[in-house]
C-alpha angles and dihedrals in degrees: 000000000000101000080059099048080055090047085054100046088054106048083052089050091056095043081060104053101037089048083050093057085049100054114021146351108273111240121211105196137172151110138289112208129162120193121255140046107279125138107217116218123247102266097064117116127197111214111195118182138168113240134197100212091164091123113064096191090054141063114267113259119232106227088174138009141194136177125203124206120188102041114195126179114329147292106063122208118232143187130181121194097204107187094239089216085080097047123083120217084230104038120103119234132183139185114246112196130185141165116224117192116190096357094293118100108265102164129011132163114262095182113071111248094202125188127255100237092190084040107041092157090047095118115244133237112208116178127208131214128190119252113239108254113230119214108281095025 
């Protein structure tokens, strides 16, 4: 019973996403927030992507990827266009987000913001958390 409830999940999963290629461009959106008051200087950047992290014995694979410039207050709004011929209905996918200043990592998400296969346009939450400074940094 249960091998067929997955059977059937899937082959949902993957009516979803091949009905999606058909019709429209699917459309990840969401929002990047840390907690805490800082201004970040004009020269931070916030890089969103789309990842496929379905292997665990193997670098995550960027399916989309978007980079933001004049940065205000958070949260920052996001959307990734990721092309579905490269998705997997199977596969698992999840948004990596981080905020560069100067060119050197400053922020970047530690929890996993994964992607709602059944719910694609289910908006994501990605949380930032500042990167410990070295001396000299």
């Amino acid at each position: 019973m249960l091998s067929r409830r997955f059977a059937l999940a899937a082959v949902a999963l993957w009516l979803a996403f091949t009905s999606l290629s058909c019709q429209q461009p699917l459309e990840l959106a969401g929002t990047v927030t840390y907690r805490g008051r800082m201004k970040l200087p004009p020269s931070a950047v916030l890089e969103v992507q789309l990842a496929d992290v379905s292997r665990a014995d193997a670098p995550a694979v960027i399916i989309a990827r978007r980079t933001y410039t004049s940065l205000a207050a958070p949260p920052y709004a996001f959307t990734l266009r990721p092309d579905v011929r490269q998705l997997d209905p199977h596969g698992t996918y999840a948004v990596q987000a981080r905020i560069l200043v100067d060119g050197k990592l400053f922020m970047v998400n530690t929890r996993r913001a994964k992607v709602d296969n059944a719910a694609p346009a289910k908006p994501i939450e990605v949380l930032l958390v500042p990167v410990p400074r070295t001396v000299g940094d």
